[in-house]
C-alpha positions, 0 to 999 in steps of 0.5 A: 483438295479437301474442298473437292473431295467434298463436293465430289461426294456431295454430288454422288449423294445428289445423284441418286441410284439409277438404271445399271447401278448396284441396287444398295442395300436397306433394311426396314420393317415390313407391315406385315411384320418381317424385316426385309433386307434387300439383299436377302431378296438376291435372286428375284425380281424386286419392284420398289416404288418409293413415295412420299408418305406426306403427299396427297397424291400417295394414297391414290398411287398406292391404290392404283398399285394395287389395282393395275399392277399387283393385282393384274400382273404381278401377284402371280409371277413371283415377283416381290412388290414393295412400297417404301414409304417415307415419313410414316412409322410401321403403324401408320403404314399398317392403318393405311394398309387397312384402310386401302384394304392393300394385298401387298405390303409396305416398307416403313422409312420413318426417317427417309433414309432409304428414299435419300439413298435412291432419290437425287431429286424431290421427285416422288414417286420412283420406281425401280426394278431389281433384278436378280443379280441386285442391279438396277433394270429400270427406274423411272420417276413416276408411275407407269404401270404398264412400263413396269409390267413389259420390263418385269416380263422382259427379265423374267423372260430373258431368265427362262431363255438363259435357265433353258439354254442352260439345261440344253447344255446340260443334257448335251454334256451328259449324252457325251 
């Protein structure tokens, strides 16, 4: 029975976090400086994009981050944009910030645990939206920035339709 117990956990660790899961919480530091906890971003649209910080492949994705997605549409939408970086310290992180002259910052995870608890595959990048209750709303393993845009505008528009009806109500119970 042991043998089974084991190797139903080792398959929940193989799985990954995907669309409709609770969003695990992390804490890793930030290059600029804080120390970000995702649960302290309770409340709010959370981009994350995780990605291998020993690809070749990364510096290019995180340039197009900045150019077809924080940049153009999500900078002014307070929408949080993180990219967690694995295998890099918050130094090597902060020198690649300069280099790439990045306006958003980057999450050090020098020893990959925050990728392993969101990753089930090799597969690097993956990109994840939280939204505000802390619940997976889409995940998708590479990057496609214009599906990660229509999903930001798709939540951040159903929370003005719940916050108006919402305030209707209000204004109807008050006129009682």
């Amino acid at each position: 029975m042991k043998k089974y117990g084991l190797l139903f956990i080792s398959l929940l660790l193989l799985a990954g976090i995907y669309r409709g899961d609770n969003a695990t919480d992390f804490s890793l530091w930030s290059t600029s400086g804080e120390q970000v906890n995702l649960s302290d971003l309770r409340g709010r649209i959370v981009v994350l994009i995780l990605v291998d910080g020993e690809n070749s492949n990364t510096l290019p994705l995180l340039r197009r981050a900045e150019n077809e997605l924080w940049q153009p549409c999500l900078r002014e939408k307070l929408v949080y944009l993180y990219v967690v970086v694995s295998g890099k310290s918050r130094e090597e992180c902060n020198t690649i910030v300069s280099d790439l002259n990045l306006s958003y910052p980057l999450l050090a995870d020098p020893s990959g645990e925050v990728i392993s608890i969101y990753d089930g595959s090799d597969d690097l990048p993956i990109c994840l939206i939280v939204g505000r209750d802390q619940v997976i709303e889409y995940r998708e393993d590479s990057f496609l920035p214009n599906s990660i845009e229509n999903k930001v505008n798709q939540l951040i528009a159903s929370s003005i339709h719940f916050t108006t009806w919402w305030k209707i109500k209000e204004l109807f119970h008050k006129n009682r």
